[in-house]
Structures are given as structure tokens and as C-alpha cells.
N, C-alpha and C positions, 0 to 999 in steps of 0.2 A: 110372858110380859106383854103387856097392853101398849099399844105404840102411841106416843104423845100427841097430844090433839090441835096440829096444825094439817092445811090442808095443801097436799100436793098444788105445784106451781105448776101452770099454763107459760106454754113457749111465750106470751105476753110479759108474766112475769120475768122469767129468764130473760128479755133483751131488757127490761127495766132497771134489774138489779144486776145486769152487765153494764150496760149505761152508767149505772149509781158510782160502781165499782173503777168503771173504765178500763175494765178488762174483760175477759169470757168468766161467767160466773162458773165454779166448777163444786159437782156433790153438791147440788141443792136437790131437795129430796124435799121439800116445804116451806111454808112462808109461814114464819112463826110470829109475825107480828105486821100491824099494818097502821100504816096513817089513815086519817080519815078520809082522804080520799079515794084509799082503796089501792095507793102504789105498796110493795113489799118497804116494810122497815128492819124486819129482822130474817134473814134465810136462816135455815137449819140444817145444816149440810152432814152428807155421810160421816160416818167415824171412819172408814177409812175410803181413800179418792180414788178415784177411776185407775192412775197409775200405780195405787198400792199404796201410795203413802198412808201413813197413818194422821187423823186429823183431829183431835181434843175437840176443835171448840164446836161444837154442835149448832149453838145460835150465835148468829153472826151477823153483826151489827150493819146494816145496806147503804140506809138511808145516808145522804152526803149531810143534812141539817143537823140530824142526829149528832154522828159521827165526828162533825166539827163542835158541837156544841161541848160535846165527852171530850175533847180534848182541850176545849178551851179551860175546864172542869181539870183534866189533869198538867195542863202549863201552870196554872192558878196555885197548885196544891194542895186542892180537897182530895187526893188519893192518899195524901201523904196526914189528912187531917181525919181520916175514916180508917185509915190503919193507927193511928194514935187512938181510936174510939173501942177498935177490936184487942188492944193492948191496954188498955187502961182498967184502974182497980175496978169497976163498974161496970164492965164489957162481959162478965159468965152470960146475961142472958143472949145478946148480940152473937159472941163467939157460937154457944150453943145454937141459935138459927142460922148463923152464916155456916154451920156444920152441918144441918138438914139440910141447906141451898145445896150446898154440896151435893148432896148425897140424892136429891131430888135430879139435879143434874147428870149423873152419870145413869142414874135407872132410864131416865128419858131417852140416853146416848144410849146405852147397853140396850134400850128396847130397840131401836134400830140393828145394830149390829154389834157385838162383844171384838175389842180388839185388843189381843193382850199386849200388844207396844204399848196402851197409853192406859189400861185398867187402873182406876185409883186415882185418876190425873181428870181435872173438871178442869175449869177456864178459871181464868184472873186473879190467879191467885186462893183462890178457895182449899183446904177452906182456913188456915193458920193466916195468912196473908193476903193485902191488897195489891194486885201489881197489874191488872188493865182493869178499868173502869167500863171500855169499852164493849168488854163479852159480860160485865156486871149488870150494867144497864140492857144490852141485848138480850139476857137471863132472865131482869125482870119483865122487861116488854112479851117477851114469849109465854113464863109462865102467869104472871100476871100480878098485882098486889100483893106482898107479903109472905113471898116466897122468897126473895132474895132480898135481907135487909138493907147490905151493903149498893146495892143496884140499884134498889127503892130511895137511898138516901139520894144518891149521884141525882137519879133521874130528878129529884122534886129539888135540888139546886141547877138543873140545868137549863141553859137558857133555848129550850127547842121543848116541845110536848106535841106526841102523837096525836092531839085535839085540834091542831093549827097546821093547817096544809102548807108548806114552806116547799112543796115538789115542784121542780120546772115544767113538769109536766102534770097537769089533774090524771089521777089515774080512772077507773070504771065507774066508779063507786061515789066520784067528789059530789057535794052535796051544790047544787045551782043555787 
């Protein structure tokens, strides 16, 4: 298996997205998405954690702009209006990509490491149901346009995009 193409984080990253988080970030093993300024928006953490647990969600949403944004998205109930979209008589093509998202998701996790506690099991719901928007959207941000439909929808109603630096901090990379 080919391992998904983000790029190991620098102890810089690790205090950012501990910062982000407000706690010690743990199983980050890459930064699968990034604002434009260059701060981590999405980590991609071990399948399973330093202590043995086991951990599903592979991309993991950092950024705090992001992160409020997606929830402002699921208080609102566009999670509740994107699973009405994957149930409805009109949804075979949607359902059928939200099944590749899937499936694209666990090869990415599986190329890292195979952990049979959580085989079969992706994030947010995938691939039958919508239930966090927030590892939807971090799925799309990582793997990138039109890999996850349901993520892609979130993300182009949300009121934050990876193109407008919202970081308290500029990260390496911010554009002067």
C-alpha cells in the first residue's frame, strides 16, 4: 500500500495544532491540510494511539476557524439537510461517491497501519450516513476536491475557506 500524501509535521507544527486544540496533540503522524498561511488545518493521526487505543478518524479537523465554522454548519442543520440529500429518490449517484469517499478513506488509514478494532469503520458517518461534518470536511480538505461529496458540500456552505488566513497566529508560509 502507498502511504497518503501529506507531509510529516515538524515539532512547529505539533505546538500549533496543540495550541489549535488546547491540549497536547496526540498520533499526528502528518498535516493533511493547510491554510494559506502555512498553519496545520487538518492532522492525520495514527489508526491506532500511543496508548493502544484504537482511533477511526485519520484526518482531523485542527484549525479552531474551520472547526467553528463546521459547527456553526451543524447547529444550523445542514447535516441534517445532506443526509436528507444521500436518502432521497435522486441520491444513487451521491450515495454511490459518498461509498468511494469511504472506501478511499480507509485505504489511506489502512496504508498507515491495519487495525482490526475499527476495520470497515471510516469517519462521519460514511458511508450509509451523515453524523460529524467535521471529519467530512477534514476528508475533504486532506484528500482534496471531489473525493468526498458530502465534505465538499459542508465545506462550499461554510462560512471559513482555507484561502483566507483567520490564524492568530501567521504561520511560515503567510503570504506578506
Amino acid at each position: 500500500m502507498t502511504r497518503p500524501p501529506f507531509e510529516p509535521p515538524s515539532d512547529a507544527d505539533i505546538a500549533v495544532v496543540s495550541s489549535q486544540l488546547g491540549r497536547p496533540a496526540r498520533g499526528v503522524v502528518g498535516i493533511a491540510a493547510r491554510c494559506i498561511c502555512g498553519n496545520p488545518t487538518v492532522v492525520a493521526t495514527r489508526p491506532r494511539l500511543d496508548d493502544g487505543t484504537p482511533f477511526p478518524t485519520l484526518y482531523y479537523l485542527s484549525h479552531p476557524a474551520a472547526t467553528s465554522a463546521v459547527s456553526t454548519l451543524e447547529a444550523t442543520g445542514v447535516m441534517a439537510e445532506l443526509a436528507a440529500l444521500l436518502d432521497g429518490d435522486d441520491g444513487d449517484e451521491l450515495r454511490a461517491a459518498y461509498r468511494r469517499a469511504h472506501e478511499s478513506y480507509l485505504a489511506d488509514r489502512d496504508s498507515i497501519e491495519v487495525v482490526d478494532e475499527i476495520a470497515g469503520f471510516s469517519a462521519g458517518g460514511m458511508p450509509e450516513r451523515v453524523k460529524c461534518l467535521h471529519a467530512l470536511v477534514a476528508h475533504s480538505l486532506a484528500a482534496g476536491p471531489g473525493v468526498n461529496p458530502i465534505g465538499d458540500l459542508a465545506l462550499q456552505r461554510a462560512a471559513w475557506t482555507p484561502e483566507r488566513c483567520e490564524c492568530a497566529r501567521p504561520g511560515p508560509g503567510a503570504p506578506v
